[in-house]
C-alpha positions in Angstrom: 0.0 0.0 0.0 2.7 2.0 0.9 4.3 2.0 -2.6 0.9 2.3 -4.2 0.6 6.1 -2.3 4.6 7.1 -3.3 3.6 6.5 -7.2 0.4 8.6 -6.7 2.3 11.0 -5.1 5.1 11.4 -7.2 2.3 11.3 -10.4 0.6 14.2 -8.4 4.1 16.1 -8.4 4.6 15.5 -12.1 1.3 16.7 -13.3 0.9 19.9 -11.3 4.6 20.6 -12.4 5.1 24.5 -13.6 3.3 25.2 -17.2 6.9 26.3 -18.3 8.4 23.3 -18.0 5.9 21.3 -19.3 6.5 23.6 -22.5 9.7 22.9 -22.7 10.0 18.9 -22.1 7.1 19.4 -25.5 9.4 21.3 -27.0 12.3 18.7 -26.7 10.2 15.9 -27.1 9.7 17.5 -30.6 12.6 18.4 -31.0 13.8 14.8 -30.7 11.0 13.3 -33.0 11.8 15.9 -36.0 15.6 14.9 -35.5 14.4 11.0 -35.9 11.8 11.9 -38.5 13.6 14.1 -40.9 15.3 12.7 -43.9 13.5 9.0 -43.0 11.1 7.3 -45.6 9.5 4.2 -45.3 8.2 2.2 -48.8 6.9 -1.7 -49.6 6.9 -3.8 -52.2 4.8 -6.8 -52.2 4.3 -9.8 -54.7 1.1 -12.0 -54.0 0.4 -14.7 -56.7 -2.4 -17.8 -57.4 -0.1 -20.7 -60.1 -1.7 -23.5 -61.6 0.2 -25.9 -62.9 2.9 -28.4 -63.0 6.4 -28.9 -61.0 8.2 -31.5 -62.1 5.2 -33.4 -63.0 3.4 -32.7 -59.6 0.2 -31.1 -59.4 1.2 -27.4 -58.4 -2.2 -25.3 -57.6 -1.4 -22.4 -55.1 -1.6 -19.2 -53.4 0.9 -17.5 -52.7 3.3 -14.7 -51.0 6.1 -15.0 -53.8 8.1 -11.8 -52.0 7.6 -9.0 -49.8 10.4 -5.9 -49.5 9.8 -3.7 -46.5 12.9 -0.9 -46.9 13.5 1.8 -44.3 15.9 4.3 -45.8 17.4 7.3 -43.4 19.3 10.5 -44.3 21.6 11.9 -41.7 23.6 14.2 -43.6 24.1 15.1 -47.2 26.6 12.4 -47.5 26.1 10.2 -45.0 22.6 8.2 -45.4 21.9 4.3 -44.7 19.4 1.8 -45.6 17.2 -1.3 -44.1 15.5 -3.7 -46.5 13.4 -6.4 -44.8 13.0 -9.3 -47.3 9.4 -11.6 -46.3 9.1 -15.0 -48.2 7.6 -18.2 -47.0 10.0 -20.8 -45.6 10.0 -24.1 -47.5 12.7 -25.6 -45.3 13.2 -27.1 -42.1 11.6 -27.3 -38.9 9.4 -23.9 -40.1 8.7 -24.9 -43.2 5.2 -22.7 -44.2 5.7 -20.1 -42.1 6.5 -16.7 -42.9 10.3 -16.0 -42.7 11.8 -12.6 -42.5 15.3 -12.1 -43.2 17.4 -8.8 -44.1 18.2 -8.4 -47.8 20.1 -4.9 -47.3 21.5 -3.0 -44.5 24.1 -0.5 -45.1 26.0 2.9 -44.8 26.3 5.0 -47.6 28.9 7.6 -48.3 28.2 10.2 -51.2 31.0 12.0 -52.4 31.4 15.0 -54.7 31.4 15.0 -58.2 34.6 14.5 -59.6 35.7 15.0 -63.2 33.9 12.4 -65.3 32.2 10.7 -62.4 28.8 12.3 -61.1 27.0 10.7 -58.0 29.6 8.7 -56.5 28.9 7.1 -53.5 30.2 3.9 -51.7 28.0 1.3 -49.5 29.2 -0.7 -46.8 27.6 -4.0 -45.1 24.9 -6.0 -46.4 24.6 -4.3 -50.0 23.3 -4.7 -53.3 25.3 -6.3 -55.8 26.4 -5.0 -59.4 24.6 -6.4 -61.5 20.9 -7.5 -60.8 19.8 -4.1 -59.1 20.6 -2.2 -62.5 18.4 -5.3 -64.7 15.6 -4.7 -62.7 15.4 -1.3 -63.5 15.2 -1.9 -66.8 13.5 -5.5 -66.8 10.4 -4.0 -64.8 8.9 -7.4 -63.7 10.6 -9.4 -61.0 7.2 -9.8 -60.3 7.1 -12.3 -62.3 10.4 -14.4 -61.2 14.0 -14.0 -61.3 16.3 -13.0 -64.3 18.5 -15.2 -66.2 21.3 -14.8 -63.7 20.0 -15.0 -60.9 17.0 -17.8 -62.2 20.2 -20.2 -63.2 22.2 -20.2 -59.7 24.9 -17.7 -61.2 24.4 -14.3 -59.1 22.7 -12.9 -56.0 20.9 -9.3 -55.9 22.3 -8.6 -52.6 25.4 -10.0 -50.5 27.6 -8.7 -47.8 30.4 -6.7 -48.9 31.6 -2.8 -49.9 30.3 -1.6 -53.5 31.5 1.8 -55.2 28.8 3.0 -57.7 28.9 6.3 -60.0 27.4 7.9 -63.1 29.4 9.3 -65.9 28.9 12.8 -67.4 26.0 14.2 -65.6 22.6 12.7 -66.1 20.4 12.2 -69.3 17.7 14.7 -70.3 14.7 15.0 -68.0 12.3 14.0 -70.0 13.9 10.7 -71.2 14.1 10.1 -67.1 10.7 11.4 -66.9 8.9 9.9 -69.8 11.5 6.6 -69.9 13.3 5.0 -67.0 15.2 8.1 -64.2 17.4 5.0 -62.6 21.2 4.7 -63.2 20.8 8.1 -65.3 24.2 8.4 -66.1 24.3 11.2 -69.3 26.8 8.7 -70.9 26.2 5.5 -68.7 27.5 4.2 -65.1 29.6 1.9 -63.4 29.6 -0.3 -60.0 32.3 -2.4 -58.8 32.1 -4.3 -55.6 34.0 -7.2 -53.4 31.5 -10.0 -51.7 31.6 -13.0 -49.8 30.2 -14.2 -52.6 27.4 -16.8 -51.2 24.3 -14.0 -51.5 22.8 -12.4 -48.9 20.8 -15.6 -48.4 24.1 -17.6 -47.0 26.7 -17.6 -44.4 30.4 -17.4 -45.5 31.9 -21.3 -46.0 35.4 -20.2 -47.5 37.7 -17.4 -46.8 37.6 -16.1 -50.8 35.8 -13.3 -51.5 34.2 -12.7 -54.9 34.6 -9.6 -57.1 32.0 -8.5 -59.0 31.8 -4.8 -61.2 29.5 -3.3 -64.3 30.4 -1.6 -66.5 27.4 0.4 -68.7 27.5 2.5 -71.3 25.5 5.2 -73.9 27.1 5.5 -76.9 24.5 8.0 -78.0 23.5 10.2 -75.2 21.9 12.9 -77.1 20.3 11.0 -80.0 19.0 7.8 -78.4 19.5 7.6 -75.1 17.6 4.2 -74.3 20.3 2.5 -76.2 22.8 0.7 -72.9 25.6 -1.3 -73.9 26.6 -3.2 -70.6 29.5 -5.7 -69.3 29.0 -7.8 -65.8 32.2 -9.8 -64.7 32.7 -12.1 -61.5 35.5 -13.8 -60.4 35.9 -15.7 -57.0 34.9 -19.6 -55.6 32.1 -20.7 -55.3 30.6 -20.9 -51.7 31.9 -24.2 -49.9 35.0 -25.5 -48.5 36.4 -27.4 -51.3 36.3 -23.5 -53.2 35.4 -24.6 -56.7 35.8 -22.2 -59.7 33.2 -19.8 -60.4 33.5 -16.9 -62.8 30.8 -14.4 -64.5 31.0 -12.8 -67.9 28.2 -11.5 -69.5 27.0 -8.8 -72.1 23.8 -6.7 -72.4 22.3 -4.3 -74.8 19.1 -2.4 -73.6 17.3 -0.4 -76.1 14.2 1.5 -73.8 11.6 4.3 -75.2 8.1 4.9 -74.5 6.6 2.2 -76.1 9.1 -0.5 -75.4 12.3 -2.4 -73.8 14.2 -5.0 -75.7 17.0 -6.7 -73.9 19.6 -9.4 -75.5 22.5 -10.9 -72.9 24.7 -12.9 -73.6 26.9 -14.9 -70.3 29.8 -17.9 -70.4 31.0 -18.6 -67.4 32.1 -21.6 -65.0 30.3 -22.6 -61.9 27.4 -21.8 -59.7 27.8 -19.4 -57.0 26.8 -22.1 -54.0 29.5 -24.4 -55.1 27.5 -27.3 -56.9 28.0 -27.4 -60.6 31.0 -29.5 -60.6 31.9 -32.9 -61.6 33.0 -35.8 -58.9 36.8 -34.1 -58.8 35.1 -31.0 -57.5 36.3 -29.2 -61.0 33.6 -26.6 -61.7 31.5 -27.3 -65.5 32.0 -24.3 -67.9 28.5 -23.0 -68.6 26.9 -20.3 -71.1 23.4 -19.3 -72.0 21.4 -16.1 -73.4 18.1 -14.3 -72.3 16.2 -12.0 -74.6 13.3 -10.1 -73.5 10.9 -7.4 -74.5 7.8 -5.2 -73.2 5.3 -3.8 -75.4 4.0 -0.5 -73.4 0.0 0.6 -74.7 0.0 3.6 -72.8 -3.8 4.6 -73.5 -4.7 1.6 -71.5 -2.0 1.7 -68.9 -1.2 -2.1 -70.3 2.1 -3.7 -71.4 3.0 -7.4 -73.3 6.1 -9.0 -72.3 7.4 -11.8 -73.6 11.2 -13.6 -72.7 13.5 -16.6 -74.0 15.9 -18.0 -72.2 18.9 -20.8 -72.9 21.6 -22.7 -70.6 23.7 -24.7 -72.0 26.0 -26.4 -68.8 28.8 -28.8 -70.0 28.9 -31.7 -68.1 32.2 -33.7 -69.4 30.6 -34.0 -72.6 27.3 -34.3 -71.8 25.4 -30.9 -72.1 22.6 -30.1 -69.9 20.8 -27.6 -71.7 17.9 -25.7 -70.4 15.3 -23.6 -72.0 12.6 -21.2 -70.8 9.7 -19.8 -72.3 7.6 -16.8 -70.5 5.0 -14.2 -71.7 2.0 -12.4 -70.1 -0.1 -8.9 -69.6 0.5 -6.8 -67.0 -2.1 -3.6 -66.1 -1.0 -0.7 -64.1 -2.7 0.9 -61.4 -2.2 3.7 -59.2 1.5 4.2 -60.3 3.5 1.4 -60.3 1.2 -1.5 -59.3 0.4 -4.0 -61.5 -2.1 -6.6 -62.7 -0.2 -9.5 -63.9 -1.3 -12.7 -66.2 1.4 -15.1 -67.0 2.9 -17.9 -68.3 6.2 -19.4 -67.0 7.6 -23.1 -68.3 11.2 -24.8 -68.5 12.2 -27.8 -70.6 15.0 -30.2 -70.2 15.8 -30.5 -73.9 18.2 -33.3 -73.6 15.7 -35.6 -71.7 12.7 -33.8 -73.7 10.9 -32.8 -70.5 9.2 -30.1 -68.1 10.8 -28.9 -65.3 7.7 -26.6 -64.4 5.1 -25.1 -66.6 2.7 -22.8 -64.8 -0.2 -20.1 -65.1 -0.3 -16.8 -62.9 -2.3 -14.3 -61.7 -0.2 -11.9 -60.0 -0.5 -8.6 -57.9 2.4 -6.3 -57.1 1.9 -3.6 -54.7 3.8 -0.4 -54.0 3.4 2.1 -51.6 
């Protein structure tokens, strides 16, 4: 009872404290949340799906939460800044298989620097970043929505990983209304470049050797001024793949992006050796030499806020001899709403062309939301 009167008293005390100082813990408190508040914004990005359809040769009929981004991003200075992006996904593995599993896909520091020269918008990022290539596809390859791209679809990259990452434009930026009307990401007047060192496993794996991957892009615009949707592009890896034994695992590839108003067409071209997680090798652990290509295009119909995609893809994997070759087929109609959310309808399948099968073939309804 005793303690019961001391808090009643000292809540007394508190509440009939002068009106000036009242004012001023307000004003601090304030003062505190604008500090916290200012330069912070919060966005989502959210992929819900129903598929119909086969995996190999299983019944696959589903709803589904294919991805969900949650990304906190905070601005403490004019060069120093620093990012969170939650990454939701339903666990298929394990002990919690079906539940809903959150895990970080970025967390890191950001340092902007001056222009310099030829370089415009430099900045470095340190921790848990994004990686060279796949953040710069997606920006011109609008529907991960629908699944991954060729790199990452194939075992070869990761979007994210821990590591450092330098990133800059060249020349300034490209006219506003090509960034207005067109695509305003990497907008680099005559192109941009990343290079980065990584663990190497994706932000999706702990570290099982002590080699660290390299991974840079280089992109370019030949014709700035008279056609700047045209991108020529080069993404090179080089490191081990992730396990002990450290097999071989390198990454070159080639891209040309053409983008306009109505349309994107995308051709890439990639050879390489190895899988990033260490499994594409024979029974001497010696990694198989691998190359494929991907070609995709959008058709934009503005006047109904609609666009037709369509994309081809080929792996070829050399297995001592005996190729393993891949292909993959997908197409569909995607409506926008409301900005950049989208209606999407789909088709997705891959054959084995040496055993003359189906890995998966599937229908999709799809909804990506934005906010």
């Amino acid at each position: 009872m005793r303690r019961i009167l001391i808090l009643f008293l000292f809540l007394f005390i508190i509440t009939n404290a002068q009106e000036e100082d009242v004012r001023i813990s307000e004003g601090e408190i304030k003062d505190a949340f604008n500090k916290l508040f200012n330069g912070l914004s919060i966005s989502g990005q959210w992929f819900l799906s129903y598929q119909n359809g086969e995996f190999n040769s299983e019944k696959h009929n589903e709803f589904l939460l294919k991805r969900g981004y949650l990304t906190i991003e905070k601005k403490f200075s004019d060069r120093i800044s620093a990012r969170v992006t939650q990454d939701i996904a339903v666990d298929r593995d394990g002990d919690g298989e079906g539940d809903i599993e959150l895990r970080l896909k970025y967390l890191f520091i950001r340092y902007s620097f001056d222009n310099f020269g030829f370089f415009t918008k430099p900045q470095i990022e340190f921790g848990l970043v994004r990686r060279a290539w796949l953040d710069f596809e997606q920006k011109i390859n609008r529907y991960r929505l629908q699944g991954t791209m060729f790199l990452e679809r194939y075992r070869l990259t990761s979007s994210a990983d821990y590591g450092v990452i330098f990133l800059t434009n060249f020349g300034g930026s490209v006219d506003q209304e090509f960034q207005k009307n067109v695509n305003s990401n990497y907008n680099g007047k005559f192109g941009s470049f990343a290079l980065g060192v990584f663990n190497g496993g994706g932000y999706h794996a702990i570290e099982y050797n002590n080699n660290k991957a390299i991974e840079g892009r280089l992109s370019l615009r030949p014709l700035p001024n008279l056609f700047p949707g045209l991108q020529l592009s080069y993404n090179g890896l080089w490191g081990k793949g992730n396990t002990a034994a450290q097999p071989d695992y390198y990454i070159n590839a080639g891209f040309i992006s053409v983008e306009t108003e109505r349309g994107v067409l995308t051709g890439q071209y990639y050879k390489g050796k190895g899988f990033e997680n260490g499994t594409s090798v024979d029974a001497m652990g010696n990694s198989y030499e691998q190359d494929g290509y991907s070609i995709f295009g959008e058709l934009k119909i503005h006047e109904i806020n609609t666009s037709l995609i369509g994309r081809y893809d080929r792996f070829n994997q050399d297995r001592i001899s005996m190729i393993s070759k891949k292909e993959g087929f997908i197409g569909g109609i995607a409506y926008y709403f409301l900005g950049k959310n989208k209606l999407f309808l789909g088709y997705d399948r891959r054959n084995d062309i040496n055993l003359g099968t189906k890995d998966y073939e599937f229908f999709e309804f799809a909804v990506e939301l934005r906010f």
